[in-house]
C-alpha positions in Angstrom: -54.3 185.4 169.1 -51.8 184.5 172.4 -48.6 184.5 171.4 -47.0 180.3 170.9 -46.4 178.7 174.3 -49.2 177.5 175.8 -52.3 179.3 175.4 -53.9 178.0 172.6 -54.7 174.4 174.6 -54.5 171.5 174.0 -55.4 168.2 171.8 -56.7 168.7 168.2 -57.4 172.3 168.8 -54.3 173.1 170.0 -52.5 172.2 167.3 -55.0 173.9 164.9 -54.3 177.1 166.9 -50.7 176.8 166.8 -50.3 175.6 163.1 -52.2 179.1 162.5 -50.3 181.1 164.3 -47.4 179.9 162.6 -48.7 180.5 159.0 -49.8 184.0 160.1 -46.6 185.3 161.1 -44.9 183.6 158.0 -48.1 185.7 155.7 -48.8 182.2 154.6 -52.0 180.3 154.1 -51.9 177.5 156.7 -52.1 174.5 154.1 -48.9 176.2 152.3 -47.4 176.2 155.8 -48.6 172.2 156.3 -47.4 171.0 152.9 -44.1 172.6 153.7 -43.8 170.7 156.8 -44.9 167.5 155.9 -42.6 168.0 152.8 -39.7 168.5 155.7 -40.5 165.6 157.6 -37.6 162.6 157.7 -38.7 159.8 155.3 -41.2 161.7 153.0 -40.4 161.3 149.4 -43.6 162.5 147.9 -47.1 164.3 149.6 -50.1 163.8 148.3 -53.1 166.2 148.2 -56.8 166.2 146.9 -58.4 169.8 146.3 -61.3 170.7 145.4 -61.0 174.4 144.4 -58.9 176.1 142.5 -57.9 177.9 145.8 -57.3 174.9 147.8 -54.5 173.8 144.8 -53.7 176.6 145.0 -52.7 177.2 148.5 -51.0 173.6 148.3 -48.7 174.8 145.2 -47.4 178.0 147.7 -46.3 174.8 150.3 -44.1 173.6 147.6 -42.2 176.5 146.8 -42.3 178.0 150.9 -38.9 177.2 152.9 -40.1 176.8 156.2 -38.1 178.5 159.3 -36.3 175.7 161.5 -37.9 177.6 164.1 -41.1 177.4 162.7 -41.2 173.7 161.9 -39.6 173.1 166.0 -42.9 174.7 166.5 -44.9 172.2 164.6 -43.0 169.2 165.5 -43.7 170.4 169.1 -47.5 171.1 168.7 -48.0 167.7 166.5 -46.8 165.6 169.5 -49.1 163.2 170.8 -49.2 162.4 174.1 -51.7 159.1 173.7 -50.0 155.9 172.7 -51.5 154.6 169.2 -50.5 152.1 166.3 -50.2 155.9 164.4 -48.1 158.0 166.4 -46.5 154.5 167.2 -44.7 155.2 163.6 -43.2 158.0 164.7 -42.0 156.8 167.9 -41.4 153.1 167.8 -41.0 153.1 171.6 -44.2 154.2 171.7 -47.0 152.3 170.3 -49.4 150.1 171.3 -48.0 147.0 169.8 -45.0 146.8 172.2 -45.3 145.9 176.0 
């Protein structure tokens, strides 16, 4: 896998390239590595999941107790940025949505 930095892409598969090499090098299942960042995102008081095998529970219980690298959750921040203007990534940019002129 290239190393972070630009060669996984871009758009949806990008991000699913990054967010994979990131749980790798942490030796963490990539939904432990996404609860752990959604957990560390400003705002969020509670995540909710919906497994449907044991593993998949399980794999979300590892997020909860996994202190994600500030480095590693840069990373993330970075690879989740949108660059299409939306009503959804409008919440996370309020200069940026499709509501306003």
């Amino acid at each position: 896998m290239a190393a972070f930095g630009g060669q996984a892409g871009g758009g949806e598969q990008g991000r699913q390239v990054r967010h994979g090499q990131v749980a790798a090098e942490l030796g963490a299942a990539p939904a432990a590595v996404a609860m752990a960042w959604v957990r560390g995102r400003p705002g969020v008081t509670s995540v909710i999941v919906g497994p449907r095998s044991v593993e998949q529970l399980r794999g979300n219980l590892d997020g909860l107790a996994l202190d994600l690298p500030a480095e590693a959750a840069a990373r993330l921040d970075e690879a989740s940025r949108s660059t299409t203007i939306s009503p959804v990534n409008g919440m996370n940019d309020p200069t940026r949505s499709a509501f306003r002129p």
